[in-house]
C-alpha positions, 0 to 999 in steps of 0.5 A: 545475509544472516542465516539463524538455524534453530533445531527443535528436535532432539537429534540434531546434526552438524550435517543437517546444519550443513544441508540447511545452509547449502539449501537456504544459501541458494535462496539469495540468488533469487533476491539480492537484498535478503537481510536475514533468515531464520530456520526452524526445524522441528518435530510434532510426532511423526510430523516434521516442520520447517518454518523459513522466515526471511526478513528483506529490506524496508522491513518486509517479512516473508515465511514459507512452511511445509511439513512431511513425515521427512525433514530433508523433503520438508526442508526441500519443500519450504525452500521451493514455497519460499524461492517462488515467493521471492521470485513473485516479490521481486517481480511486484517490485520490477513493476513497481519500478516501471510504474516510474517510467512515462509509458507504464503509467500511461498504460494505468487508466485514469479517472474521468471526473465528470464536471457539469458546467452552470453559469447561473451567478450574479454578475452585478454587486449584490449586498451580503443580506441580498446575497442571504435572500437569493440563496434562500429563494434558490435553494441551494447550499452556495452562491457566487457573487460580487460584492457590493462594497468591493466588486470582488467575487464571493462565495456564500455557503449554508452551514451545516448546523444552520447559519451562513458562510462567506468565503472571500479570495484574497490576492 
């Protein structure tokens, strides 16, 4: 893991360099697969910042910040936000991952499609014109039929800007 420390206040420290890798390094214990980090310390005011931002595989971003008047309790702080984060995330992906198991995925309740049934097609050949005219008299926008020429099934449908198709299956 990378670690990127970038101090924006004027007294930085080779102590607080060191307290910033002892605490954020603590981090990888949580998930394993952190590519890097970067910190940021910095100060508005009385106000001090500290912005952690952890770059994981498959280009996964997460940040935590927190701000205090003291920089060890903000740092402190951003570290517990960011810890819970990565605990959270790598229990989506434990999930994740049970999702590809046979009983996870049985658990997960499916859609029903409800399918009303209608037999109601010409069994005897029809010809394409006798086919136009009996859609017309239905008033729907299909009909099944068998063919006259070939005794093979087809489908004739109403287009939407007017006019017919004719759907024919082939073997």
């Amino acid at each position: 893991m990378e670690l990127h420390i970038v101090e924006r206040y004027p007294a930085g420290s080779d102590a607080m360099r060191q307290y910033v890798e002892k605490k954020v390094g603590v981090l990888s214990r949580y998930f394993d697969r952190i590519t890097r980090m970067d910190v940021v310390l910095e100060t508005e005011g009385p106000a001090h910042r500290v912005q952690i931002t952890a770059h994981l595989v498959n280009k996964k971003v997460i940040k935590a910040v927190a701000e205090s008047a003291d920089m060890l309790s903000s740092l402190d702080a951003a570290v517990d936000k960011m810890q819970r984060q990565l605990v959270q995330f790598k229990e989506k992906l434990r999930v994740v991952r049970k999702a590809g198991d046979g009983e996870a995925v049985a658990s997960i309740p499916k859609k029903r499609v409800e399918v009303e049934e209608v037999d109601d097609y010409l069994r005897k050949p029809i010809s394409i014109e006798e086919a136009v005219a009996e859609l017309e008299a239905s008033g729907r926008d299909f009909l099944v039929f068998f063919e006259v020429e070939t005794e093979e099934p087809a489908v004739l449908y109403k287009k939407k800007g007017g006019g017919y198709g004719l759907i024919r299956p082939h073997r």
